[in-house]
N, C-alpha and C positions, 0 to 999 in steps of 0.2 A: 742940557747940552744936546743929546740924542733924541730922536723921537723914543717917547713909551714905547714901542713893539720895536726897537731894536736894541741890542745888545751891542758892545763893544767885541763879541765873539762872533754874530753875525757882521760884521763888516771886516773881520778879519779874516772869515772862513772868504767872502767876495771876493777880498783884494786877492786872496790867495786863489783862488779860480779864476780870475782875470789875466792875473799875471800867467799860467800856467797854458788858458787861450792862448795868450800872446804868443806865447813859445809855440803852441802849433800853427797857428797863423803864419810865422816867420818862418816857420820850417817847409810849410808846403808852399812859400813864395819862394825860396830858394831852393833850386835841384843843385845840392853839393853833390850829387854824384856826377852828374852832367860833367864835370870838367875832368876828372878822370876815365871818365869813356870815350874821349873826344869830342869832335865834329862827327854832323849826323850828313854831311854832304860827301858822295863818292869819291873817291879819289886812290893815286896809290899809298900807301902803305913807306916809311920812308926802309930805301933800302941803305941807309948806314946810320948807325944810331947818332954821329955828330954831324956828319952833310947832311944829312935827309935824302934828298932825292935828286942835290945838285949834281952829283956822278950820273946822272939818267940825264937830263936836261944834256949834259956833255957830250953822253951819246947819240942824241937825238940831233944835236951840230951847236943847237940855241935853245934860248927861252922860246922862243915863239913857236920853234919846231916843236918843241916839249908839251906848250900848251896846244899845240893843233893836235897832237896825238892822243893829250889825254880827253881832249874834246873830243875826239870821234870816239875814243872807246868808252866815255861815262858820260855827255851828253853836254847840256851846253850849261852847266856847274861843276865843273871840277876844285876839290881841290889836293896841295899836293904840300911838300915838305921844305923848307928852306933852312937848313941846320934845321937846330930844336922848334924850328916855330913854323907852324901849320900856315899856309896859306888858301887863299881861297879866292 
């Protein structure tokens, strides 16, 4: 059934070092932490934990005043807060 020079214990010790590859393979294709540090793109910061940054927008008259402002101050990628979800 097996070749002569292998063992049922040699392809068990394999599978088990393959499988255990895999697991770092998958690990370093995926940055789980990436998604609790945010977005790496400038922007502010939201200033109310459930608006975000729609009370700024407010003050600034509009969206569009909003986005010219945060373009002149972090360049021509901004992004910024909309309730809980990040825009950009």
């Amino acid at each position: 059934m097996f070749p002569a020079h292998l063992s049922v214990n040699d392809l068990g010790v394999f599978a088990v070092v393959m499988v255990l590859g895999l697991i770092v393979v998958l690990l370093f294709m995926f940055d789980f932490r990436g998604a609790s540090k945010g977005p790496s793109i400038p922007g502010e910061e939201p200033s109310d934990p459930e608006m975000g940054n729609l009370g700024d927008m407010g003050k600034a008259g509009s969206l569009h005043e909003y986005l010219m402002l945060l373009h002149e101050k972090y360049g021509t990628i901004a992004g910024f807060w909309w309730a809980k979800n990040i825009c950009c």
